[in-house]
C-alpha beads as a LAMMPS data file, in Angstrom:
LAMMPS data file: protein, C-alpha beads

240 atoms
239 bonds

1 atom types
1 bond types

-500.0 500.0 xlo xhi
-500.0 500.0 ylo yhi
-500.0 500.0 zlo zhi

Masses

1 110.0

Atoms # bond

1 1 1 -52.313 349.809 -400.790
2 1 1 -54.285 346.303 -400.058
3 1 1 -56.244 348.819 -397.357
4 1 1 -56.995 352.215 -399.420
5 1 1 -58.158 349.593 -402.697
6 1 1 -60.622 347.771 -399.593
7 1 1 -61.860 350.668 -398.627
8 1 1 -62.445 352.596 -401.926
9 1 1 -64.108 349.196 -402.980
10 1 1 -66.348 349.063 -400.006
11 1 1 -67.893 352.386 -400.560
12 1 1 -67.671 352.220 -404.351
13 1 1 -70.334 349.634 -404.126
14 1 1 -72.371 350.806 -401.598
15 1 1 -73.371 354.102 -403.320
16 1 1 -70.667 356.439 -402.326
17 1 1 -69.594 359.364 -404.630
18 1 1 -66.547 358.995 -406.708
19 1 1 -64.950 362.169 -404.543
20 1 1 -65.715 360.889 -401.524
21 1 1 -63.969 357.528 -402.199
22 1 1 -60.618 358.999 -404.105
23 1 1 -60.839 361.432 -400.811
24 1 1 -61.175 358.732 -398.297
25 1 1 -58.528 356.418 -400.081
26 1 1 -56.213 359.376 -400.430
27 1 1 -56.390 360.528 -396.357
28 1 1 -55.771 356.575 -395.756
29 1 1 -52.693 356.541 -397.384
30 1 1 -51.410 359.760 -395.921
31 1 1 -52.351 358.937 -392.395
32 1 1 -49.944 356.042 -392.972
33 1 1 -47.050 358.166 -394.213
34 1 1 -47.210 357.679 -397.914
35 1 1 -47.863 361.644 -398.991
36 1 1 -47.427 360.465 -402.798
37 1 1 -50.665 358.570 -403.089
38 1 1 -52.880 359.250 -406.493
39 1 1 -56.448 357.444 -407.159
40 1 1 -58.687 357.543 -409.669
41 1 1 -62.525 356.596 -409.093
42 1 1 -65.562 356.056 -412.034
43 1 1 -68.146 354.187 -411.384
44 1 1 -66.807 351.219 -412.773
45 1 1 -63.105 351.444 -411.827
46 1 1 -61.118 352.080 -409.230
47 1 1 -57.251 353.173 -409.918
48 1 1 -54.483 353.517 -407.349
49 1 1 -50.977 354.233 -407.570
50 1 1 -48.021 355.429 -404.998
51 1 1 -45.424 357.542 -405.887
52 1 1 -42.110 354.924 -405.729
53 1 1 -44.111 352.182 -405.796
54 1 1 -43.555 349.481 -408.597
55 1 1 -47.326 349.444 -410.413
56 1 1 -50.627 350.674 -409.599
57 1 1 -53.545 348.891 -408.787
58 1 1 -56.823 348.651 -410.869
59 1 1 -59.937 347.026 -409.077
60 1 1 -63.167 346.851 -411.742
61 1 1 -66.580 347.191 -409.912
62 1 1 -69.394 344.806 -411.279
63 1 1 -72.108 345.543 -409.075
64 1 1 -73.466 348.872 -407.372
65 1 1 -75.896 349.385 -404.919
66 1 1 -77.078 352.000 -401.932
67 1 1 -75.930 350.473 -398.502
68 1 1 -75.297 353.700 -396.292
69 1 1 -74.580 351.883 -393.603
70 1 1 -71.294 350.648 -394.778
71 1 1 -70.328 354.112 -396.492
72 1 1 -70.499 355.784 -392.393
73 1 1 -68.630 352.104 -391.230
74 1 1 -65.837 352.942 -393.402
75 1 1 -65.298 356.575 -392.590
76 1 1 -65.536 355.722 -389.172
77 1 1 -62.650 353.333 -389.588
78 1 1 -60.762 356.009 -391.878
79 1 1 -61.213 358.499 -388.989
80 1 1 -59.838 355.879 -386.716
81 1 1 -56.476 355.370 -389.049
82 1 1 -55.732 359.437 -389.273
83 1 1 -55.789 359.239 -385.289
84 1 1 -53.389 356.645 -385.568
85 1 1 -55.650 354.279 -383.586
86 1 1 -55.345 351.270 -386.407
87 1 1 -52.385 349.343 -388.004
88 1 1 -52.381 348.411 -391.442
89 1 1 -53.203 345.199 -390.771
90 1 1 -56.064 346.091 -388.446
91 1 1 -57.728 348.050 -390.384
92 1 1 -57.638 345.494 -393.866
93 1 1 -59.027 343.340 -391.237
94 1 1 -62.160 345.183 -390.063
95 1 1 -62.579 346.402 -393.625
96 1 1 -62.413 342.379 -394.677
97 1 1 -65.535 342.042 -392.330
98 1 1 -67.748 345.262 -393.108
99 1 1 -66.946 343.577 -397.138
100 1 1 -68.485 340.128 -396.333
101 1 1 -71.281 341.878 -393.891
102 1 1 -74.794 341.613 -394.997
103 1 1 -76.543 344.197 -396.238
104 1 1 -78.086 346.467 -393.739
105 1 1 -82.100 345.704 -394.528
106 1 1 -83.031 342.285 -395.987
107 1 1 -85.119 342.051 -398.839
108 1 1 -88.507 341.665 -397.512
109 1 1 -87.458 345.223 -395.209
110 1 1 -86.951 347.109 -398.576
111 1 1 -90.279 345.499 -400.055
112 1 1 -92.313 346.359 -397.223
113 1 1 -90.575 349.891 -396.892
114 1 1 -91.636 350.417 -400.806
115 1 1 -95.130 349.356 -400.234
116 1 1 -95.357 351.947 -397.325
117 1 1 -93.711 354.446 -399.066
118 1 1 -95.664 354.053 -402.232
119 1 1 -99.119 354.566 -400.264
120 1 1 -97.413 357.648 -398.717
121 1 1 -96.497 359.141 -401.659
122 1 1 -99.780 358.872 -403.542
123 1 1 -101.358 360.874 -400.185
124 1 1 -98.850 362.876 -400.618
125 1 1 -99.515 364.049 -404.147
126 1 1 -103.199 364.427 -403.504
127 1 1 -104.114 361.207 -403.959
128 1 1 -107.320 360.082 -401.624
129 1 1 -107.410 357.574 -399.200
130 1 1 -108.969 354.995 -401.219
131 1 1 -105.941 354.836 -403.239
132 1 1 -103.664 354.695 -400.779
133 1 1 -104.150 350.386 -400.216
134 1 1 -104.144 350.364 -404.268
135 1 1 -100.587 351.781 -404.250
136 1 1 -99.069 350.078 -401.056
137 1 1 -100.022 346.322 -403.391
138 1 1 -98.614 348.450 -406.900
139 1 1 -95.478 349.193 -405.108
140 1 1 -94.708 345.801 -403.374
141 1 1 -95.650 343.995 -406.956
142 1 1 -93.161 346.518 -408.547
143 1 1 -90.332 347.031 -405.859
144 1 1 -90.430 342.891 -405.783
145 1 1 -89.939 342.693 -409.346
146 1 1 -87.472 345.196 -409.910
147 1 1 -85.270 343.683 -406.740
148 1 1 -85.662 340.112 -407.581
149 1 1 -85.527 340.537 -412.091
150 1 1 -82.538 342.510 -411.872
151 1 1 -80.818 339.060 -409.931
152 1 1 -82.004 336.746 -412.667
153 1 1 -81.137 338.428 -415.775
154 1 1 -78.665 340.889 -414.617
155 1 1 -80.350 343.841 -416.528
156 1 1 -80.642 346.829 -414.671
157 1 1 -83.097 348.729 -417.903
158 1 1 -85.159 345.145 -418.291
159 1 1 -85.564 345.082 -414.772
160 1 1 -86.825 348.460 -414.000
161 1 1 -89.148 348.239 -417.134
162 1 1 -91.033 344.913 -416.173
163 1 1 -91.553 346.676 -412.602
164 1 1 -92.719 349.448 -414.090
165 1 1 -95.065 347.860 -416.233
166 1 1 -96.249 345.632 -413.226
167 1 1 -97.626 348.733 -411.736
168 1 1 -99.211 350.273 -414.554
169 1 1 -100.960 346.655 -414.869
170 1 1 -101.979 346.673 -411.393
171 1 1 -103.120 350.551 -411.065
172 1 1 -105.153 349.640 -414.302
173 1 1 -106.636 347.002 -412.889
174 1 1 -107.427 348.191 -409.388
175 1 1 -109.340 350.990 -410.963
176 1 1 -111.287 348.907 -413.661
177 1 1 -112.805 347.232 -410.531
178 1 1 -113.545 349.611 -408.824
179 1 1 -110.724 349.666 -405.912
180 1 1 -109.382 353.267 -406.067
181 1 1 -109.875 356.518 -407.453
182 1 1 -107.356 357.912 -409.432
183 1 1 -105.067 356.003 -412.116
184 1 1 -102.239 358.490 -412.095
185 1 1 -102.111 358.866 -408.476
186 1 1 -101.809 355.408 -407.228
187 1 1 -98.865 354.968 -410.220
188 1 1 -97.146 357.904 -409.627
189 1 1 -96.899 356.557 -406.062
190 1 1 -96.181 353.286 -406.790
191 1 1 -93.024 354.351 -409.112
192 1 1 -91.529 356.475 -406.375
193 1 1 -89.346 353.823 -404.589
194 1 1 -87.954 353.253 -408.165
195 1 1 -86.969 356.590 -408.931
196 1 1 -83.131 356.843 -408.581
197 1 1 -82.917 359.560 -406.257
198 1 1 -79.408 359.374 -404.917
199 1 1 -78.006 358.162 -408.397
200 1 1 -79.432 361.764 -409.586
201 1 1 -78.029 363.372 -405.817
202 1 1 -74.124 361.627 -406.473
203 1 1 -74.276 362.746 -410.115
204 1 1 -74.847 366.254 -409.088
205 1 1 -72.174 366.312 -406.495
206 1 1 -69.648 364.666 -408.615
207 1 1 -70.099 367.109 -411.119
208 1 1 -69.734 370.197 -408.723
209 1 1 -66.731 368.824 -407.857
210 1 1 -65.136 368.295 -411.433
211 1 1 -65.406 364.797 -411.675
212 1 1 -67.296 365.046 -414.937
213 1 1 -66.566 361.451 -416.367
214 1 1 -68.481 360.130 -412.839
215 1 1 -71.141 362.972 -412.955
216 1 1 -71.943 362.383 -416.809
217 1 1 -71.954 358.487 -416.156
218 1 1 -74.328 358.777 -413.300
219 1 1 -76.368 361.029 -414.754
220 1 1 -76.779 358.740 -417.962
221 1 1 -77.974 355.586 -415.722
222 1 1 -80.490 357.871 -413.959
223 1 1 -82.015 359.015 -417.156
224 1 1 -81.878 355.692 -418.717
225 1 1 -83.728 354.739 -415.228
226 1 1 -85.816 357.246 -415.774
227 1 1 -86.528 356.068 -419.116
228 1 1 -87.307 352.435 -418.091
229 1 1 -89.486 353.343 -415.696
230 1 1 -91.831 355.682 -417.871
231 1 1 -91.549 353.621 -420.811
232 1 1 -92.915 350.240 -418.605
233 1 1 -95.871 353.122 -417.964
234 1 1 -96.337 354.043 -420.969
235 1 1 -96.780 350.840 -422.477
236 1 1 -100.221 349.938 -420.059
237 1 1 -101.349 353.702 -420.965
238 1 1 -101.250 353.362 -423.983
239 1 1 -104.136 350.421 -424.055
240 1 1 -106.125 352.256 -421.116

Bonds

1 1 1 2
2 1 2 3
3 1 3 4
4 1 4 5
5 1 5 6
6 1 6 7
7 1 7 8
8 1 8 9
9 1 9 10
10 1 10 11
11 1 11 12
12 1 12 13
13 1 13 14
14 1 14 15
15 1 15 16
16 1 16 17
17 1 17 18
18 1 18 19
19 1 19 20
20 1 20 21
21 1 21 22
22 1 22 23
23 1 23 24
24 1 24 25
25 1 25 26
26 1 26 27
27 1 27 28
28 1 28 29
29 1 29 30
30 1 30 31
31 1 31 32
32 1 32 33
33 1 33 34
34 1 34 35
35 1 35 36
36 1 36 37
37 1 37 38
38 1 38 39
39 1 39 40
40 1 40 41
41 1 41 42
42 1 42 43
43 1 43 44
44 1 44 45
45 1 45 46
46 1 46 47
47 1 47 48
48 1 48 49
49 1 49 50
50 1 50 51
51 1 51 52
52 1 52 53
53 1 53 54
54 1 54 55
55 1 55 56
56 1 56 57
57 1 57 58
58 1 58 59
59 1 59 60
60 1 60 61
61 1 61 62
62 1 62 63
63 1 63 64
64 1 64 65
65 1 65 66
66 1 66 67
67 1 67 68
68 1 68 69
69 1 69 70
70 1 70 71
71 1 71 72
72 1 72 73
73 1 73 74
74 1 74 75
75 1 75 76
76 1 76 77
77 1 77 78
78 1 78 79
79 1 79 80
80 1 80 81
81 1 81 82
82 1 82 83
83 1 83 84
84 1 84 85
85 1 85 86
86 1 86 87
87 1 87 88
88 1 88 89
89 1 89 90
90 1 90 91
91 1 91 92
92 1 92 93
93 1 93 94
94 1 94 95
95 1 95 96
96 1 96 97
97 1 97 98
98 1 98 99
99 1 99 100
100 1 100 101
101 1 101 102
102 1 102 103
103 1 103 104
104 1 104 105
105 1 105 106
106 1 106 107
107 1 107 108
108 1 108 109
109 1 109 110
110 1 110 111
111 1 111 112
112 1 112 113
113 1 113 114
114 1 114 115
115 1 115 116
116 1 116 117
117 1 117 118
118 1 118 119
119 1 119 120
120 1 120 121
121 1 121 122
122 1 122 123
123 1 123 124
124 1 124 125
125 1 125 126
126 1 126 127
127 1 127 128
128 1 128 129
129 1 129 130
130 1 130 131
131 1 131 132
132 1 132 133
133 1 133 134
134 1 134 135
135 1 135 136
136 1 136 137
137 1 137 138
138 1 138 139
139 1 139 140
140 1 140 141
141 1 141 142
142 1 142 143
143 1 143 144
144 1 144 145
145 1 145 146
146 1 146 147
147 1 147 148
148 1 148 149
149 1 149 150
150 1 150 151
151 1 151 152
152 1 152 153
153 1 153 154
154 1 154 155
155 1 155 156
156 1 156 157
157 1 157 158
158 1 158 159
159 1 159 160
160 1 160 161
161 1 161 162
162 1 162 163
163 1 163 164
164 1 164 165
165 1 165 166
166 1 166 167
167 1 167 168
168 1 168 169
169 1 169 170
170 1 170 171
171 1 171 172
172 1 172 173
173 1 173 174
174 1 174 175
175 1 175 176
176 1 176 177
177 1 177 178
178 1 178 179
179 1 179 180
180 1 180 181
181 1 181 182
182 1 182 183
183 1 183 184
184 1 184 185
185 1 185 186
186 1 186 187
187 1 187 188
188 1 188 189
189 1 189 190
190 1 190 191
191 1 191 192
192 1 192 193
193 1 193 194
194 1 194 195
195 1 195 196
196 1 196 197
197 1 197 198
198 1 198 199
199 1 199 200
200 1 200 201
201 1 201 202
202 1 202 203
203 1 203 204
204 1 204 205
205 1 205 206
206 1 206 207
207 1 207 208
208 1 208 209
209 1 209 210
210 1 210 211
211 1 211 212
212 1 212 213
213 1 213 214
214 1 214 215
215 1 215 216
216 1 216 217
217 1 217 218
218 1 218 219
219 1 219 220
220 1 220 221
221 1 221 222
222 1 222 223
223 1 223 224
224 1 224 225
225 1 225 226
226 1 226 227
227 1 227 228
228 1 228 229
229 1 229 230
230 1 230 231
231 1 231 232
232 1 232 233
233 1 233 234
234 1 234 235
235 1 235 236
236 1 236 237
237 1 237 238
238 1 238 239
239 1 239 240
């Protein structure tokens, strides 16, 4: 049980879909010869019970983030346990180390990944070259606030709104002096790396696959992203 709740936790917090987790948790339990295994994912809770057993087991998650990396680490170690390659013990274990593993890309990768992408996107929806520098600086400014906000104050809609606004501020600026070409381009960019893409992705797929309390959940926190994000906008726009 100590393994499946690891592992559901793992992914849980990395991004994973609630299916995917209750799926990998159940095949876990099975591969180890306990058939009467029942879980029960949301984005904020994990549940686990075995039939026989004397209680279940509730984990709450606090935190959520996209870390792909250790979504494929753990399947590769549930693949391991249904070929009967892994004890109990050695998979808890591995699982113990992917959990206290750092993320994947530090923070200055992700920063200078959204600057990159942010000039690539305003080329990419017609923007001209001249806007492209505009939005790589708009994107950093935001991406930076957004990453390092959300830390302090623990505010996921604050944080997303002050990084929006950062790049309507910027985008505004850049064009009053004369450094770019179009205003809506270079934020439209520059908002891209914010845009919850696989929150909107999971919420899909979790409702497809009937888990509607997941798929109404993550759809709410992508719209209320969504929100933030034009609202921080909005706000510079309106004093253009």
């Amino acid at each position: 049980m100590d393994t499946c709740m690891l592992a559901g936790q793992i992914m849980l917090q990395s991004g994973a879909e609630t299916y995917r987790v209750e799926d990998t948790m159940t095949r876990i339990a099975n591969s180890y010869g306990l058939p009467g295994a029942h879980s029960y994912v949301t984005p904020t809770a994990i549940m686990f019970s075995i039939t026989g057993a004397e209680s279940a087991r509730l984990a709450r998650i606090q935190e959520r983030t996209t870390d792909l990396h250790k979504i494929a680490q753990v399947n590769a170690i549930s693949r391991q346990i249904s070929s009967d390659q892994l004890a109990p013990t050695e998979a808890f274990l591995l699982l113990k180390v992917i959990e206290a593993g750092p993320a994947e890309y530090s923070p200055w990768m992700k920063m200078i990944a959204a600057a990159i992408s942010s000039g690539c996107f305003t080329i990419m929806f017609q923007g001209s070259w001249g806007d492209f520098i505009p939005s790589m600086i708009a994107g950093f400014a935001g991406y930076t606030t957004m990453l390092y906000l959300h830390k302090w104050v623990q505010v996921k809609f604050f944080a997303e709104l002050c990084a929006a606004f950062i790049i309507g501020l910027l985008a505004s600026l850049f064009i009053g002096y004369g450094w770019g070409n179009e205003l809506d381009k270079i934020i439209i960019g520059s908002v891209m790396p914010l845009v919850p893409g696989l929150l909107i992705t999971n919420a899909i797929r979790d409702l497809m696959a009937g888990h509607l309390v997941s798929g109404i959940s993550k759809g709410a926190d992508a719209l209320l992203t969504a929100f933030a994000i034009g609202a921080g906008v909005a706000i510079i726009l309106t004093f253009v």
